[in-house]
C-alpha positions in Angstrom: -18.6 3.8 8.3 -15.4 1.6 8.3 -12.9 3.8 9.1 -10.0 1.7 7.8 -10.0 4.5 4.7 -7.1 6.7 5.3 -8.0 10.2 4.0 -4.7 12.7 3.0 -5.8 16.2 3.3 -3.6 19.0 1.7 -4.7 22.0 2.0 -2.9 25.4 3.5 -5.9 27.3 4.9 -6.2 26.4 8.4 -9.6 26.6 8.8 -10.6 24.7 5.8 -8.2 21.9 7.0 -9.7 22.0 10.2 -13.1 21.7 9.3 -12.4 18.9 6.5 -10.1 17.1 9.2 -13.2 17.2 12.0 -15.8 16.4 9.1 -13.8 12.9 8.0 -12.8 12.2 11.2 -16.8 12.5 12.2 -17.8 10.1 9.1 -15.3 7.4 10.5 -11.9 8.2 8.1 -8.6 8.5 9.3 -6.8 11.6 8.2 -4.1 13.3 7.8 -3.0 16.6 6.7 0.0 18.4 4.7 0.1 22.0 4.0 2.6 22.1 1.1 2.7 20.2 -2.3 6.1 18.8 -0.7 4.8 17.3 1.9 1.8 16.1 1.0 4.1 13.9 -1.9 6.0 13.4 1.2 3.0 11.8 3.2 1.3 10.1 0.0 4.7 8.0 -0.5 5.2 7.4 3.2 1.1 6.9 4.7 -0.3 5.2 1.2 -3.9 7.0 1.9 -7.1 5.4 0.4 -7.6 8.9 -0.4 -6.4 12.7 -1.7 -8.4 16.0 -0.9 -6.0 18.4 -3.0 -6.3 21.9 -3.1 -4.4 23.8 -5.7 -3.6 26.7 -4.3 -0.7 25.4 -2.2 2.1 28.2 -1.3 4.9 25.8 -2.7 3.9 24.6 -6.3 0.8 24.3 -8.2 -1.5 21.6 -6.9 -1.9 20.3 -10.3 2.3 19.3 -10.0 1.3 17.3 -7.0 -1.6 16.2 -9.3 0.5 15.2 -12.0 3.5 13.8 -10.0 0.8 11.3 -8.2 -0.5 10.0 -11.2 2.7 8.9 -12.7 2.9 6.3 -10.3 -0.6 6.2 -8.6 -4.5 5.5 -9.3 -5.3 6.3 -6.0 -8.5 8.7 -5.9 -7.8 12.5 -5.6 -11.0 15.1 -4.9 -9.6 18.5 -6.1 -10.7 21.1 -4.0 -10.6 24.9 -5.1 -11.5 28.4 -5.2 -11.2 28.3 -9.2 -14.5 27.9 -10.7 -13.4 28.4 -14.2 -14.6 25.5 -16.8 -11.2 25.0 -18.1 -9.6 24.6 -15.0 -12.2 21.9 -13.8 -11.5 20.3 -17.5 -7.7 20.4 -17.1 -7.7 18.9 -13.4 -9.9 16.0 -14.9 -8.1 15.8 -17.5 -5.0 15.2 -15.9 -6.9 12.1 -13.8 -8.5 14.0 -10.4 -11.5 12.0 -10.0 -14.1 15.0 -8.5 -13.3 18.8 -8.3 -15.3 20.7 -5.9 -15.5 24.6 -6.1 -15.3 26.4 -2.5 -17.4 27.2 -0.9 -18.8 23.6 -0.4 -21.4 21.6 1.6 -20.5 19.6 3.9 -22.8 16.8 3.6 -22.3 16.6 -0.8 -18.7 16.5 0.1 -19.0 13.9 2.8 -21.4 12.1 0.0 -18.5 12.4 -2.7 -16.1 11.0 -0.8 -18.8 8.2 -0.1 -19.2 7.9 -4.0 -15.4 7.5 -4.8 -14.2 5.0 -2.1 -17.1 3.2 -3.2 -16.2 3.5 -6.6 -12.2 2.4 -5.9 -13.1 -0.6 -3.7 -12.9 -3.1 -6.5 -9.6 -4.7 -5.7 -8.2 -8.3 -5.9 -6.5 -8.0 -2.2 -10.2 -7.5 -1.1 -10.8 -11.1 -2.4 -14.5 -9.9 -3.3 -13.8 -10.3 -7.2 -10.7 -12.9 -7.5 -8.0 -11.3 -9.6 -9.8 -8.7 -9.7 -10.8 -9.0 -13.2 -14.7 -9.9 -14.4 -15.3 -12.1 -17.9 -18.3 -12.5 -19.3 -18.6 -13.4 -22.9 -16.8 -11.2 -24.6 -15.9 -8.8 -21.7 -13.4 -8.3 -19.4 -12.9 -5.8 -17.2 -9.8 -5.3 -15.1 -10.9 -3.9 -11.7 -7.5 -3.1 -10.7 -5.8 -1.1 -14.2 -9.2 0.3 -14.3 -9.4 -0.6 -17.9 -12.7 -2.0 -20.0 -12.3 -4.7 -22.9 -14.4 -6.1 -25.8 -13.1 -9.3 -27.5 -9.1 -8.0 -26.7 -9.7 -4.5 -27.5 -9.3 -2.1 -24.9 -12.6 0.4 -24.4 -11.5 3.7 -23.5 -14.5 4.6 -21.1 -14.2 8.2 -18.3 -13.7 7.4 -14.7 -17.5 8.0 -14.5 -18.3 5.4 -17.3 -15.7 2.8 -15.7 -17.5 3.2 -12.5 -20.6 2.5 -13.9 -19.9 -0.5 -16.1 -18.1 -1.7 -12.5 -20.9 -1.3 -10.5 -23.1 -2.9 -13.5 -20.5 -6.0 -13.5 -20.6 -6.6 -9.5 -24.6 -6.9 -9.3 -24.3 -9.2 -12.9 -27.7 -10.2 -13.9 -29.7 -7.8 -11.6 -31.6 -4.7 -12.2 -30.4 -1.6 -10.3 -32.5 0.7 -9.9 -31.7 4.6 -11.8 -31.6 5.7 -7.8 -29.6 3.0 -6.6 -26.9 4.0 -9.2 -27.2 7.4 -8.9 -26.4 7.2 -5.3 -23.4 4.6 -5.8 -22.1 6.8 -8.1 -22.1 10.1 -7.0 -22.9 10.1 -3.3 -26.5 11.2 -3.7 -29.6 10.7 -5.8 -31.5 13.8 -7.5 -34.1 15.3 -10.4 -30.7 15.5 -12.7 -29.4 11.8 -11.7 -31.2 10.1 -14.4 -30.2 12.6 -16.9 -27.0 12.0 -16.3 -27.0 8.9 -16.2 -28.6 8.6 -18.8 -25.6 10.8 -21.1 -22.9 8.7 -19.7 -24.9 5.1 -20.3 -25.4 6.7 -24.3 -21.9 7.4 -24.3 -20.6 4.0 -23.4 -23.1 2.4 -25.8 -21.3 4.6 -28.5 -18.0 3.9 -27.2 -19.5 -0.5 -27.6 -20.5 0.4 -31.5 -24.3 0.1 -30.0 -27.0 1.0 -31.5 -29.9 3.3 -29.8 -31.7 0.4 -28.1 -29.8 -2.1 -28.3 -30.0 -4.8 -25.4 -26.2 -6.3 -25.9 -24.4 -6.3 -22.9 -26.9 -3.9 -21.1 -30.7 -3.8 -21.1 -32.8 -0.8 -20.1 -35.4 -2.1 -18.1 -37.6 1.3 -18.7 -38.7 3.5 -15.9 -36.9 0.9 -13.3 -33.1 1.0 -14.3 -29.9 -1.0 -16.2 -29.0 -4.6 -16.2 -25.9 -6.3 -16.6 -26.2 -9.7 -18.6 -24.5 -12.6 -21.1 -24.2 -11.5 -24.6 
């Protein structure tokens, strides 16, 4: 694991912050830890982390302030981490641009592969010099690595983090098939019976969100029982 990725832990329960901070460390991150909403603004303007785990019950303010406050300037990828299982908080955290939320108590190795999943995810960058400009074009697509934004023939696509990452992912291997596994595991850490459902859902989703129709090869292809491909118009 490279451990260049800086990891920003804030979270007020000890133990949870000492178990996180031993179980980064241990997968190669650098980390570093705030126990307030104040100060964990205070070390995301100051370190720049790769990285958020947020929890929301923080003793100062709401974590979703320190959520918000982030994103106003920020697309840098935030796990929310929390006791509160209810659907609508979950919705409203996503909603509001946290890329995961994980319910405690947790596993350690899912979390280790989420964190996996999103750094992949967020590693599309121009100052990585991997995609130039950090833009791909092909026909009539573009996609901007770096806004994180999707277009078709000048019209922006408004795709989920999820759908982004996949279309991403898609766009870096142009012209390949990748396996259902293969993107499973790229995309959320770790490759089970449900993967190909889901997968599935969010690749019928974005061939709504392209005006598709059920079947249609533009853009993507279903090679059937292997996986997606990427290709020219």
């Amino acid at each position: 694991m490279n451990n260049k990725y800086k990891i920003l832990i804030v979270e007020d329960e000890v133990n949870i912050s000492r178990f996180l901070t031993a179980l980064l460390e241990a997968n190669g991150y650098s980390v570093i830890n705030a126990n307030t909403a104040e100060k964990g603004h205070l070390m995301f303007t100051s370190h720049h982390p790769d990285l958020i785990v947020l929890d929301l019950g923080l003793p100062d303010k709401d974590g979703m302030c320190l959520l918000d406050e982030i994103r106003e300037t920020s697309a840098t990828p935030i796990i929310v981490l929390s006791a509160r299982s209810d659907e609508s908080d979950k919705v409203s955290a996503l909603d509001k641009g946290a890329n995961d939320y994980v319910t405690k108590p947790f596993g350690s190795q899912e979390f280790a592969a989420r964190v996996r999943s999103i750094l992949r995810s967020n590693r599309h960058s121009a100052d990585e010099g991997k995609l130039p400009g950090g833009k791909f074009t092909s026909g009539d697509i573009t996609i901007d690595y770096d806004a994180r934004k999707f277009f078709v023939a000048d019209n922006e696509i408004k795709l989920t983090q999820t759908e982004f990452n996949i279309m991403a992912l898609l766009s870096e291997h142009f012209g390949k098939v990748l396996t259902y596994s293969f993107i499973a595991k790229e995309i959320w850490g770790y490759f089970d019976t449900g993967s190909i459902k889901k997968l599935q859902v969010n690749m019928a989703n974005i061939r709504r969100k392209l005006s598709l129709e059920p079947g249609s090869g533009r853009y993507i292809s279903n090679e059937l029982g292997v996986g997606y491909r990427m290709h020219s118009d």
